[in-house]
C-alpha positions as CSV (number, residue, x, y, z in Angstrom):
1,X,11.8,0.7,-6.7
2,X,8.8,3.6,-6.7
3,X,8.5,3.9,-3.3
4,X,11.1,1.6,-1.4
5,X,8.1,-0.5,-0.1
6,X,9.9,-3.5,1.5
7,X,7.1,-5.0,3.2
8,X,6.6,-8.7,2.0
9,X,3.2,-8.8,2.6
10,X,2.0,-6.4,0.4
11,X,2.3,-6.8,-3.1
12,X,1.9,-5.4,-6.0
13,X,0.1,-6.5,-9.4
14,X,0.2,-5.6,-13.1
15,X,-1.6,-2.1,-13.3
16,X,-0.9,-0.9,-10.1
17,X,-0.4,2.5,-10.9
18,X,-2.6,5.3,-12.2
19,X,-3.8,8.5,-12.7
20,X,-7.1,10.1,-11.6
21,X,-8.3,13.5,-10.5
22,X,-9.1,14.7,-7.2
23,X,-11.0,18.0,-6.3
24,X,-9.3,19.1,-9.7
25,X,-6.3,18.2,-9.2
26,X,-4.1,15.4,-10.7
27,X,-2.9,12.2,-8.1
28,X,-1.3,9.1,-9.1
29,X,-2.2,6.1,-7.4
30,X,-0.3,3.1,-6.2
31,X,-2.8,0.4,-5.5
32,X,-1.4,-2.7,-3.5
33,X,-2.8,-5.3,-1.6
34,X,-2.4,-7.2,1.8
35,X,-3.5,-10.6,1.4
36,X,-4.2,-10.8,5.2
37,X,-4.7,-8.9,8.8
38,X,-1.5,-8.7,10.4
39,X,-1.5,-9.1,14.4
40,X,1.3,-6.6,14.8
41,X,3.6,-4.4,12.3
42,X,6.4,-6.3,11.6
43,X,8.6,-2.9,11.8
44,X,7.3,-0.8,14.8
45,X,5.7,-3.8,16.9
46,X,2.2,-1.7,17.3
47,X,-0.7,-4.0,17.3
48,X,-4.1,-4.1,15.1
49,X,-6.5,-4.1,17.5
50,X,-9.4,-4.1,14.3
């Protein structure tokens, strides 16, 4: 587990990770996606108000 994400609804897909450069200096990326807008985190409670 990279990163102990344990949310369910994000996942993750083939090629999720990679490297790039930023301002000169070198980042990996983990690129996920949330299939849909959540009404409220499932962990903390606080709402999306977007």
């Amino acid at each position: 587990m990279l990163l102990d994400i344990q949310d369910p609804n994000i996942t993750f897909e083939e090629g999720c990770l990679y490297d790039d450069k930023v301002k000169g200096k070198s980042c990996c990326y983990v690129e996920g996606k949330l299939p849909h807008t959540l009404t409220t985190c499932a962990f903390c409670g606080i709402k999306n108000e977007t």
